[in-house]
Each structure stands twice: as C-alpha cells, then as structure tokens.
N, C-alpha and C positions, 0 to 999 in steps of 0.2 A: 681079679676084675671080672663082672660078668659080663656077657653080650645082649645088646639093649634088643628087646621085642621089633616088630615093625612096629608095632604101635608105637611104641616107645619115640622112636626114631621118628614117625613123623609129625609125634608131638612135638617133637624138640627142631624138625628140618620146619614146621610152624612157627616156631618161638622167633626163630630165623627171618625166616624169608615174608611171611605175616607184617611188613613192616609197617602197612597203616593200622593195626590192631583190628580189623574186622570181620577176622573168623575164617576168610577164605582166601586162597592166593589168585591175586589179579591177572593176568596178561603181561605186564611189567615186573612184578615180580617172580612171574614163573621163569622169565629169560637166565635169572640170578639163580634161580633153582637148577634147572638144568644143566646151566653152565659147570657147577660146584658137581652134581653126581654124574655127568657124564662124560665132564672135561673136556666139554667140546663147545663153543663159542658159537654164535649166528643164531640169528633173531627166525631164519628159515625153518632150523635142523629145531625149538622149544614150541613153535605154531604148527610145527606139525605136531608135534606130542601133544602139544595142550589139546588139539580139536580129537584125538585119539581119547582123551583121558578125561574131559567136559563130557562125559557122559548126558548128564542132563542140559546140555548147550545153553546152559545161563551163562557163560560168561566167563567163570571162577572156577578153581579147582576147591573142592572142599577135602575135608580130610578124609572121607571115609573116600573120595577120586583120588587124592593122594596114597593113598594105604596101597590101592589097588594099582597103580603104578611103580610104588618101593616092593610090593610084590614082585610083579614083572620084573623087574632090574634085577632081585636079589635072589630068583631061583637059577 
C-alpha cells in the first residue's frame, strides 16, 4: 500500500467534509474537520484554527488553505 500525498489527502478530507458540494469548507463544516484530525471536540478549539487558516478571511477554507494546514499537522 502506498502513502497518500497531502494533496492527495486533502482531496479526499474535501470529498468528506465538502458536504454541500461547493468547492470550499464552511465554518460548519470545518468543526467536523477538526474534530476527525485533531480528536478533539469544541466549536472554540476549529474558530480558532479556521481564522488561523482563512487566510484570505472570505469565510471558507479552500484547498490550497487546507493543504497548508494538513501541512502544519503533518510535519
């Protein structure tokens, strides 16, 4: 078996958590994100990451603010 890229990864943590299909993870969705890779629960502990990782403070995380966060985690 190989080990998936980050890219890879968060194509697929998109496939996931993307649950209204449009391109970018909301505020709501991000809570379900967080929860799953950090194992750790509270709406506090994903609005501080999200305003961390909204980079361009639209609102949403897009993939290429996702990449740069599964970065962070995974070094």
């Amino acid at each position: 078996m190989t080990e998936m890229t980050h890219a890879e990864m968060v194509d697929e943590l998109f496939d996931i958590y993307d649950t209204n299909e449009d391109g970018v993870i909301s505020r709501g969705e991000f809570v379900g994100l967080i929860e799953c890779l950090l194992q750790e629960k509270g709406v506090h502990v994903s609005s501080d990451i999200f305003k961390t990782f909204d980079t361009n403070h639209d609102g949403v995380i897009s993939k290429s603010e996702l990449l740069v966060l599964v970065d962070d985690m995974l070094i």
